[in-house]
C-alpha positions in Angstrom: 67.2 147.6 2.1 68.1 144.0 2.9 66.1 142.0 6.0 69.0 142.2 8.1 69.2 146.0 7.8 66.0 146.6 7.9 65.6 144.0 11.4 69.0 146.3 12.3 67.5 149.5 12.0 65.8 149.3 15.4 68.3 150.7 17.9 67.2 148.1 20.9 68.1 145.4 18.3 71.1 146.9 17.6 71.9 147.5 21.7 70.8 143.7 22.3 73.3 142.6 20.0 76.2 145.2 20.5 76.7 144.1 24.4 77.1 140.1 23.3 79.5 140.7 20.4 82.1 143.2 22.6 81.9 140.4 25.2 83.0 137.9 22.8 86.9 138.2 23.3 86.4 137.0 26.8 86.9 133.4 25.6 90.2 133.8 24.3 91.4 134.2 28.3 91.7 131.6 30.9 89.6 129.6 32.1 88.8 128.6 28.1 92.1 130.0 26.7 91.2 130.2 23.4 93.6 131.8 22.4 93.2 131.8 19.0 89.7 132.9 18.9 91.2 136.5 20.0 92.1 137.3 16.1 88.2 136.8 14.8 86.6 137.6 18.6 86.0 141.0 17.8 84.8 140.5 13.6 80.7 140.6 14.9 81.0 143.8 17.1 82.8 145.5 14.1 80.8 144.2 11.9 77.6 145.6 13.9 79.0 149.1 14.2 80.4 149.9 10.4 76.7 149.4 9.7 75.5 151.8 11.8 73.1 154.6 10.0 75.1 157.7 11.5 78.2 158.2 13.4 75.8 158.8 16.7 74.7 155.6 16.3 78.3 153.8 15.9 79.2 155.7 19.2 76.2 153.9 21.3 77.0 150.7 19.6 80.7 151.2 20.6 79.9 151.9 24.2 77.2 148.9 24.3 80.0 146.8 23.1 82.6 148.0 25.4 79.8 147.7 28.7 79.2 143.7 27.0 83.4 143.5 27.1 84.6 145.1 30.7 81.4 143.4 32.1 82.7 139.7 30.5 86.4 140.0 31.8 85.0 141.4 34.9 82.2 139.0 35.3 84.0 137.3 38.6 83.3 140.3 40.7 79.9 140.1 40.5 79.5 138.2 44.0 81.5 141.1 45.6 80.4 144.4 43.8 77.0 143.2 42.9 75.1 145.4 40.8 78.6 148.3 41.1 80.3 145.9 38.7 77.6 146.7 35.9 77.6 150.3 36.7 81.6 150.8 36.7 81.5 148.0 32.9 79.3 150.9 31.9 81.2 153.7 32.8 84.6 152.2 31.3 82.5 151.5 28.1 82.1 154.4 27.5 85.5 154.7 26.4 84.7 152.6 23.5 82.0 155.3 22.0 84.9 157.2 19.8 86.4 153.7 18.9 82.7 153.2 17.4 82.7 155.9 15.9 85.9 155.9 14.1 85.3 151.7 13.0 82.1 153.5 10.8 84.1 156.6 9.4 86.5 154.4 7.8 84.6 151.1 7.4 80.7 152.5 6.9 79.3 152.1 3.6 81.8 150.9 0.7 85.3 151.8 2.0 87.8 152.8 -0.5 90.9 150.7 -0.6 92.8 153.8 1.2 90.1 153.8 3.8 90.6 150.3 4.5 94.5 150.9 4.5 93.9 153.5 7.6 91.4 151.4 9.2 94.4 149.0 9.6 96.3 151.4 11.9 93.9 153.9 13.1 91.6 151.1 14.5 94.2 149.4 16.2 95.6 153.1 17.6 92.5 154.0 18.4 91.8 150.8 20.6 95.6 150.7 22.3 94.6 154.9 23.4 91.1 153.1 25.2 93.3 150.3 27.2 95.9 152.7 27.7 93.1 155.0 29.8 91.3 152.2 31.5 94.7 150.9 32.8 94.7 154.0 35.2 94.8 152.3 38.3 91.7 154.8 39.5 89.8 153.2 36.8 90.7 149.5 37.5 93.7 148.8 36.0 95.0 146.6 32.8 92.8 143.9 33.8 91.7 141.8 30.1 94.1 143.7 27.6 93.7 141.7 24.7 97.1 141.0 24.1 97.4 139.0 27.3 95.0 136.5 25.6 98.3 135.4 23.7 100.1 134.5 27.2 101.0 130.8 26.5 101.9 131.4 22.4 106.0 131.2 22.2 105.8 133.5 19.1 103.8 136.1 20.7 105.6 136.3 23.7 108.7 137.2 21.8 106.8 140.0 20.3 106.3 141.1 24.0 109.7 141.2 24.4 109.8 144.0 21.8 106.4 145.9 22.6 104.9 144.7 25.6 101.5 143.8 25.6 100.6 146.9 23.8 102.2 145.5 20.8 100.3 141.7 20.9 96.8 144.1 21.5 97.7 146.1 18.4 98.1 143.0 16.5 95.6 141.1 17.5 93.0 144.1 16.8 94.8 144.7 13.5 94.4 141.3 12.2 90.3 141.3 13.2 89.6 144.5 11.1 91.7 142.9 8.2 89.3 139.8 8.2 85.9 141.9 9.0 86.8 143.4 5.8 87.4 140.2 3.7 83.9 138.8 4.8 82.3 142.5 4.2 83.8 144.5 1.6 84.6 142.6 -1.7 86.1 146.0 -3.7 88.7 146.1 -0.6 89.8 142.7 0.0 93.2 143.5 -2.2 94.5 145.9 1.1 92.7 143.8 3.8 95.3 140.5 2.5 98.3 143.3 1.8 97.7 144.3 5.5 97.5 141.3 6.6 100.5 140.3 4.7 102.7 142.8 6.1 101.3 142.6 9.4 102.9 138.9 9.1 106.2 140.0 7.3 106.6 142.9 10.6 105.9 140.4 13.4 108.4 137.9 11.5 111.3 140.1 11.5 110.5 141.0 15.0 110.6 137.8 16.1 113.8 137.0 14.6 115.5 140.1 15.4 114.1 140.4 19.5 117.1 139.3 21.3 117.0 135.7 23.7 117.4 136.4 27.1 120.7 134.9 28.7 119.9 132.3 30.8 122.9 131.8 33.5 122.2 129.6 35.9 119.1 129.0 38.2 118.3 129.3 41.8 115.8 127.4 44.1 112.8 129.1 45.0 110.0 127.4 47.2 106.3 128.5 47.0 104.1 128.0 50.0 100.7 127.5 49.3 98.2 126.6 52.6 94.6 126.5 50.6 91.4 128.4 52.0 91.8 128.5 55.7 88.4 129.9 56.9 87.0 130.7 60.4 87.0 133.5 62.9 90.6 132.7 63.9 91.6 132.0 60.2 94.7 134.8 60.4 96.2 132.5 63.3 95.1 129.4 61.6 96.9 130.3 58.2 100.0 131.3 59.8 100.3 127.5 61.7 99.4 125.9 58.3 102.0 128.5 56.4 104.6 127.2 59.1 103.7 123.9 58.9 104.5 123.5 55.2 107.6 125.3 55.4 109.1 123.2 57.9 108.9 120.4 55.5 110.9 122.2 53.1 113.9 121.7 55.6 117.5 120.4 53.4 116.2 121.1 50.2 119.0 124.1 49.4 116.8 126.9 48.6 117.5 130.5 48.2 114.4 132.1 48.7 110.9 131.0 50.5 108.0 133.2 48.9 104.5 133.1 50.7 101.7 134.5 49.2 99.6 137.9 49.9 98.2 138.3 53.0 100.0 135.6 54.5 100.8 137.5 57.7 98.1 139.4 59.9 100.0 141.2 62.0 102.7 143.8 62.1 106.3 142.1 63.0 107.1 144.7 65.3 103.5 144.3 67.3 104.2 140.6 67.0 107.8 139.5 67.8 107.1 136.0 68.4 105.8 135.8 65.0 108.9 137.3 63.9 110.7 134.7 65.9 108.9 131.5 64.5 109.4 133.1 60.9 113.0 134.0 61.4 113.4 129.8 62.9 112.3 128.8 59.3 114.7 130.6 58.0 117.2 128.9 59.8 116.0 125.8 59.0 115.0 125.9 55.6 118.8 127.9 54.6 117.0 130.5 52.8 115.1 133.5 54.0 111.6 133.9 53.7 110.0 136.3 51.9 106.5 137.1 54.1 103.3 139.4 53.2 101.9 141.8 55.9 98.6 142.6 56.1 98.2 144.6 58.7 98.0 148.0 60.7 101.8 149.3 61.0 103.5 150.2 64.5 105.1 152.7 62.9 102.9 155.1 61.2 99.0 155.3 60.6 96.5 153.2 58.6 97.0 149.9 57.5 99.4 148.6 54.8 99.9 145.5 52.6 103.7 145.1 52.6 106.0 142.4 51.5 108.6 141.4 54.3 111.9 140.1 53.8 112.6 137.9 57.0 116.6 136.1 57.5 117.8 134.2 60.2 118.3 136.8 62.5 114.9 138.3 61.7 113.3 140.9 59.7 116.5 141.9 57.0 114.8 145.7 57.2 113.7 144.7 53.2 110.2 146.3 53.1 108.1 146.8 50.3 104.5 148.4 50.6 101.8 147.8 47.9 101.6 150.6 45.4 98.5 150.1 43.7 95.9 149.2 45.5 92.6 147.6 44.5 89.5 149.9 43.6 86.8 149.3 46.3 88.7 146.2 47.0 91.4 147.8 49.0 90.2 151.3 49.4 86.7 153.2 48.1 87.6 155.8 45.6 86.0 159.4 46.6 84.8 157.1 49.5 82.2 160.6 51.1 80.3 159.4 47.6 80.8 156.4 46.6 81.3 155.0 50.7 78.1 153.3 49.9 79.4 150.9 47.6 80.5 148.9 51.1 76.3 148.3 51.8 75.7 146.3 48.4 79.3 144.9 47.8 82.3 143.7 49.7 83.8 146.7 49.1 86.6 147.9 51.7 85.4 149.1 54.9 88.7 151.0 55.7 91.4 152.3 52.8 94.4 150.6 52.8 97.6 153.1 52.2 99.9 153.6 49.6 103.1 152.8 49.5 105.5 155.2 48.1 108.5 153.4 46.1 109.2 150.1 44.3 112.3 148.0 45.9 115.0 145.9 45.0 115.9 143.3 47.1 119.0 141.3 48.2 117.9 137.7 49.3 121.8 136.3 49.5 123.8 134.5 47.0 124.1 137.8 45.1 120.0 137.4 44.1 117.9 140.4 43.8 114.4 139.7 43.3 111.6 142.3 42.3 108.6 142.2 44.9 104.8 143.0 43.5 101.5 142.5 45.3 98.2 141.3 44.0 97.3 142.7 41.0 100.3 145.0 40.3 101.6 142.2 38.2 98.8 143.4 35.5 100.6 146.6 35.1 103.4 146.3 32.8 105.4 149.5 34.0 105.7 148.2 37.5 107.9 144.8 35.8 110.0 146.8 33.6 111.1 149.4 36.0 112.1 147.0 38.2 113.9 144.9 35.6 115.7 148.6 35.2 116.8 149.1 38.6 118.4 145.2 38.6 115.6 142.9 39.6 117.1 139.4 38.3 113.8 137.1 38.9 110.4 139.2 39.9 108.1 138.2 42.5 104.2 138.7 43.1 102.7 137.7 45.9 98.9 137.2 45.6 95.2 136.1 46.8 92.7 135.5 44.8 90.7 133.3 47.6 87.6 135.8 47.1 86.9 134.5 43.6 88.0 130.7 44.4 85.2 129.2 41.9 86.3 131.8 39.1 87.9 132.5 36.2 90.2 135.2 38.1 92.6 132.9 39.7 93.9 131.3 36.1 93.8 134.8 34.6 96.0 136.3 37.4 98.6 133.6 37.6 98.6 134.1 33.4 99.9 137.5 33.2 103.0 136.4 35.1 104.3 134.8 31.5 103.2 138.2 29.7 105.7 140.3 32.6 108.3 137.5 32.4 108.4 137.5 28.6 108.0 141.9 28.7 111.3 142.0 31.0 113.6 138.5 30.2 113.5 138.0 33.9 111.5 134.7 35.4 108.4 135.6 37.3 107.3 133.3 40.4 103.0 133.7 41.1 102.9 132.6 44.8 99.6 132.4 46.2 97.1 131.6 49.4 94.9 129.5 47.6 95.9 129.4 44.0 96.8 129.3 41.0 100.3 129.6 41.9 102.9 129.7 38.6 106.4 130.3 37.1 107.3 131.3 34.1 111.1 131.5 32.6 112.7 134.4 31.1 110.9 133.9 27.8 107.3 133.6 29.3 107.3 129.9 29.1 105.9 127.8 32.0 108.5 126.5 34.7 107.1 123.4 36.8 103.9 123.1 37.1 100.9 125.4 38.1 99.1 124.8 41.8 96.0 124.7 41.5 93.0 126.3 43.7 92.4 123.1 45.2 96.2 122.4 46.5 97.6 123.0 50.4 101.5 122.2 49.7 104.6 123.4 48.8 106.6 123.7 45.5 110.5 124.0 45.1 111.0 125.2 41.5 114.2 125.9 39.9 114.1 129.2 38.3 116.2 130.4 35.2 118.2 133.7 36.4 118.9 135.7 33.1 120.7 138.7 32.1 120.4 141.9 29.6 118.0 144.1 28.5 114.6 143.4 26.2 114.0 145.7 23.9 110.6 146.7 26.0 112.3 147.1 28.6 114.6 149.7 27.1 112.4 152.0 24.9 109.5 151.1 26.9 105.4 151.7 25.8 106.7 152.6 22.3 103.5 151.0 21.0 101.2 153.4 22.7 103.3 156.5 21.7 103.2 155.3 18.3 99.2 155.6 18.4 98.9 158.4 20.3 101.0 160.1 17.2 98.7 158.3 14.4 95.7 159.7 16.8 97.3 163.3 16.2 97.8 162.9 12.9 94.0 161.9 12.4 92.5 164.5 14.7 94.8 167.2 12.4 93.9 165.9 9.0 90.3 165.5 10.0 90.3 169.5 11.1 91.6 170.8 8.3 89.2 168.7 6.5 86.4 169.9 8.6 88.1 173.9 7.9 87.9 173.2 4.0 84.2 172.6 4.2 82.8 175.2 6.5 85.2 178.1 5.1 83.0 180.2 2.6 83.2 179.6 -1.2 84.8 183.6 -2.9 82.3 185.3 -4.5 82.2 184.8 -8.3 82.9 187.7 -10.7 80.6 188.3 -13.1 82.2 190.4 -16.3 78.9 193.1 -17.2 77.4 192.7 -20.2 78.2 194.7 -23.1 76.3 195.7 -25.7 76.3 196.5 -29.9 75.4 200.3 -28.1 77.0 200.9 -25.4 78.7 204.1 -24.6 82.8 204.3 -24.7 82.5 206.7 -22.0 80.5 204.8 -19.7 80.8 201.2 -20.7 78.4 199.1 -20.0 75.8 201.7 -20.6 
């Protein structure tokens, strides 16, 4: 036994180590956007695990590792959910344990090259199935896929267009066991390059193959930004700084105004002046004004976090109340157990409700925009079924003002390119207090970002596109794919497992004959 295995052999080396390397991929998001460090990030953590002594101990390290990597991309709640955040990085790490466990059955000890040819899809199935459960929006959300490391790489983004983000996470983990086993496994380095080889040849093709979107024309959007307003009167504050920006915007031949989440603290119906004074912009900037209520509603219980469509004349009637809400941000989860999450955190003291329906809707000049809220643009579904029902530009309104001095606001305003490039449809990020962002119908960056520290306004001119992406039309096709090579595993493994447990027949052993024996009773 070598040093290193022998220093490895203690399991609170191994756990002090296994935590560090899963977090390692956390640097390949913004704020340090290496994005290139995603397709080597998670060599170490594999590394750790194929040399674990049993398949037990390749489950802990995968769980350890998983804890170090929720905990990393989640790190930014911290200040909020205090101590919660480490206990809910554990619980989702656990979801890492049979991904430990399957990195050491086909990687442990000296792979055969066919071994290393399965770790090249199983692996990569195995981790899509883990992001694919944590992306429940009980359990969080897609918050720090790894594919949305690759947000600002052209080629990558095309590949979106074809498999969404599932397909970029599949890559990127495809390509890290190819090189863990270059530096590890000298008799297998022939499949590790062929792997990687093809994986290159695949992407290729799908890059030149995934259709452009059709860009025909653009329209004049206008993001309001008014910066941390604080103080016990901030609602009322906000909304005069809000209108005061907008009002500058007067002549500059917009078709849509977009404020960010939050923006309005009151019901329109409770509040008609506010309706009023909203409804005057309109009139004066030429375009309606696309408003976010945060409030109790007049018309039915609890409160709701809705976007508001607001013309000339006043609210249009175009409503849209937030889907998916925010785990202990917006409501407490089994809150009669877990209610005391609000004494240690800044968890939610009431739940916000649920809305029950995504809309379309018409702003004028023939432009349907799709309205999200907050963190809804991490869920690539919510994009693509509202590219389906006609959606020509999507929209999410959004605050991050709780995590100002964090990574968060950067890695919120970067999934926008991921759902632009997903659909073919530009995205607009409008924001309180930044980072507000567009991205064109490719993913790439329209105008420039506003940052945490800005209070103005932004007119951008957005590409409108048509037709369908391939993602778009087949859908999660990624994640189906693995759940079928996760079938296929779990089948040939049990008949495998069958083989050795059944019981060997008994042998037959001929009696022996003798130079005597009788003919009448032989053997005798």
């Amino acid at each position: 036994m070598t040093r290193p295995e022998r220093w490895l052999a203690s399991p609170w080396r191994r756990g002090i180590l296994a935590a560090p390397a899963g977090a390692l991929p956390v640097f390949a998001f913004p704020a340090p956007s290496l994005w290139w460090f995603a397709y080597v990030a998670l060599v170490p953590w594999i590394l750790l695990v194929r040399s674990a002594p049993t398949g037990k101990r390749a489950a802990y390290d995968g769980w350890l590792g998983g804890l170090g990597f929720m905990l990393a991309v989640h790190h930014w709640l911290l200040p909020s959910l205090n101590v919660f955040t480490v206990a809910i990085a554990a619980l989702l790490g656990a979801l890492w344990a049979p991904w430990g466990w399957l990195v050491r059955r086909f990687l442990g000890g000296a792979p055969s090259p066919g071994q290393v040819a399965a770790a090249l899809v199983v692996l990569p199935s195995g981790w899509l199935i883990v992001e694919l459960v944590r992306s429940w929006q009980g359990l969080g959300g897609p918050w720090g896929l790894l594919g949305s490391s690759q947000w600002q790489v052209g080629p990558a983004l095309r590949l979106a267009s074809v498999g969404g983000v599932w397909l970029l996470s599949f890559l990127v983990v495809t390509v890290n066991v190819a090189v863990a086993v270059l530096v590890s496994v000298r008799r297998a380095r022939i499949p590790a390059v062929a792997g990687l080889v093809a994986t290159a040849a695949a992407t290729s093709a799908a890059w030149a193959w995934s259709p452009r979107p059709d860009v025909e024309g653009t329209v004049r959007i206008a993001v309001v930004q008014p910066g941390v307003v604080d103080g016990l009167d901030s609602i009322e504050k906000r909304f005069a700084r809000e209108e005061a920006l907008t009002r500058t915007l007067a002549g500059q031949d917009l078709d849509l105004v977009v404020w960010g989440e939050s923006s309005v603290g009151f019901d329109l119906a409770d509040r008609p002046d506010l309706a009023n004074r909203i409804a005057t912009l309109a009139r004066l900037t030429g375009a309606d004004v696309l408003v976010n209520v945060d409030a109790r509603r007049s018309d039915r219980p609890g409160i709701y976090k809705s976007s508001v469509l607001v013309g000339p004349q006043g609210p249009t009637g175009d409503r849209y109340d937030k889907m998916r809400l925010v785990p202990f941000g917006e409501y407490v989860p089994a809150r009669g157990v877990l209610g005391w999450a609000t004494s240690v955190g800044k968890a939610a003291g009431e739940d916000r409700m649920q809305g029950t329906e995504q809309v379309v809707m018409n702003v004028g000049n023939g432009l349907r925009v799709g309205p999200m809220v907050c963190f809804e643009s991490a869920f690539p579904d919510m994009s693509r079924h509202l590219a389906q029902d006609g959606a020509e530009v999507l929209l999410a309104q959004s605050s991050t003002s709780s995590f100002q001095h964090s990574w968060a606001p950067e890695q919120h305003a970067s999934l926008a390119a991921l759902r632009a490039a997903e659909t073919g449809r530009s995205m607009v990020h409008a924001t309180l207090t930044g980072v507000s962002a567009v991205y064109g119908p490719s993913g790439e960056r329209v105008g420039s970002w506003l940052g945490t520290d800005a209070s103005t306004t932004m007119v951008y001119e957005v590409p409108v596109a048509r037709g369908v992406t391939p993602y778009v039309r087949f859908g999660d096709w990624p994640v189906h794919a693995s759940l079928l090579v996760l079938a296929l595993l779990c089948a040939a493994e049990g008949t495998r497992a069958f083989r050795l447990r059944r019981p060997a027949p008994p042998l037959h052993v001929p009696l022996a004959r003798t130079a005597h024996e009788s003919p009448v009773r032989p053997g005798h």
